[in-house]
Phi, psi and omega in degrees: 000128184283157177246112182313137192250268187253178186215124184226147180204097174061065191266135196232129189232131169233155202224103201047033168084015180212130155320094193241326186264138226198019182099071164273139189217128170209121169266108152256137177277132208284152200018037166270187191203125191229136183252125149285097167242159210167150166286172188288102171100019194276342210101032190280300168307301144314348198253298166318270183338314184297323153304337196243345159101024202293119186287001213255313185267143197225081144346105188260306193200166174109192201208127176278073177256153168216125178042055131091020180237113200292130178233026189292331194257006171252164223292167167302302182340309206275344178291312206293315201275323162293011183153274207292144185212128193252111182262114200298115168317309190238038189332158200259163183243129160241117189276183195057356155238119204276166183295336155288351189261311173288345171294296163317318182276311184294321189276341171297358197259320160316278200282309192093000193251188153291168176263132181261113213277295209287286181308317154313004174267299207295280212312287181319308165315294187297311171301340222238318176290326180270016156227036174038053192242100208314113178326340191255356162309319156330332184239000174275157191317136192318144175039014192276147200037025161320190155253183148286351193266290153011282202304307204272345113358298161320309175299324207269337168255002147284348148284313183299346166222020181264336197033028190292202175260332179230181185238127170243137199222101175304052175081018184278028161241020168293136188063019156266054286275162161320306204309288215299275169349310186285286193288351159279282233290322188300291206294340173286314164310339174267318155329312182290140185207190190259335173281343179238195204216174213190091173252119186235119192261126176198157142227041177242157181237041207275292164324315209300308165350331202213008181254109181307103178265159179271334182170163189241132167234158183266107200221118183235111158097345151123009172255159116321090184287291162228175179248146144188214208241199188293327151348298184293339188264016159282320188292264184355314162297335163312305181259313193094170176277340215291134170080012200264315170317313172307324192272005178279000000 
């Protein structure tokens, strides 16, 4: 029997005094890839924040659990420390802090331990290569003067050295070229294992192309509308979202 990683249950989120997530329920399972798609303004983005614990969003009733423990009412800080990790739709640029220092500070912050700064050197190079990312972006201000591609490149080698369990990527192939795309998917591929897990949030299915999904959902109106395997995302390209509501 797989063993559940998150649980979401009959989740109701207000956001500025209006309702947007509305009983929502999703299981992902320790080595799936689970796909959100959804129009603009469905509640995706909502929903991510709402897992990552974001204070703007407010839980009226339902429940946040991971790896079988309720986290609806905990700190961002402490979700980072249990697992979860948000790879950002819009990263933010800090200057004065290089990618490396921020690297190093977040997974020591993560781990609780010291850092062994040469292997966590070593380590970062080889990741930074395998995502074709120039060695010396190591040492410049997080995202500062990036590109788009860059930037989510970037997101993509702080999951990767960061470990969490589970990972959620907020629209990252989004403004992104073919090139570009294939080496976020290697990287998403390398990531993937049989203890974690992988909810990819979009509504370009581009990325998808080139990632092994476990499943697809549908989230229209602040719901899950429908479920199903890569099949449905063949229809959406087809179709569109236009008539999907109607199918629950």
């Amino acid at each position: 029997m797989a063993e559940k990683l998150l649980e979401i249950r009959d989740l109701h989120v207000t956001a500025s005094g209006r309702e947007i997530l509305k009983g929502l329920n999703l299981t992902v399972n320790k080595g799936e890839v689970h796909v959100l798609l959804g129009p603009n303004g469905a509640g995706k983005s909502t929903l991510v924040n709402t897992i990552m614990g974001h204070p703007q969003y407010k839980v009226t009733s339902g429940q946040v659990i991971f790896e079988g423990e309720d986290i609806t009412d905990t700190k961002t800080d402490e979700r980072a420390r249990r697992g979860l990790f948000l790879s950002f739709q819009s990263p933010e640029e800090i200057p004065g802090v290089s990618v490396e220092n921020f690297l190093r500070t977040s997974y020591g912050a993560i781990t609780q331990k010291p850092v062994k700064i040469f292997a966590f050197k070593k380590e970062l190079e080889a990741t930074m290569a395998e995502l074709k990312m120039d060695e010396s972006y190591a040492e410049r201000g997080l995202n500062v003067g990036f590109s788009g591609g860059e930037k989510k490149k970037n997101e993509i080698l702080q999951m990767l050295m960061l470990h969490p369990k589970l990972a959620i990527l907020d629209e990252t192939d989004s403004g992104l070229d073919v090139d570009a795309v294939k080496i976020v998917s290697q990287g998403v591929e390398k990531y993937k294992n049989a203890e974690n897990g992988l909810l990819i949030i979009t509504h370009n299915t581009k990325i998808l192309e080139f990632v092994d999904v476990s499943s697809v959902h549908v989230l229209v109106d602040g719901q899950i509308v429908r479920s199903g395997d890569r099949a449905l995302i063949d229809e959406i390209n087809t179709s569109g979202f236009t008539g999907l509501k109607a199918a629950v």
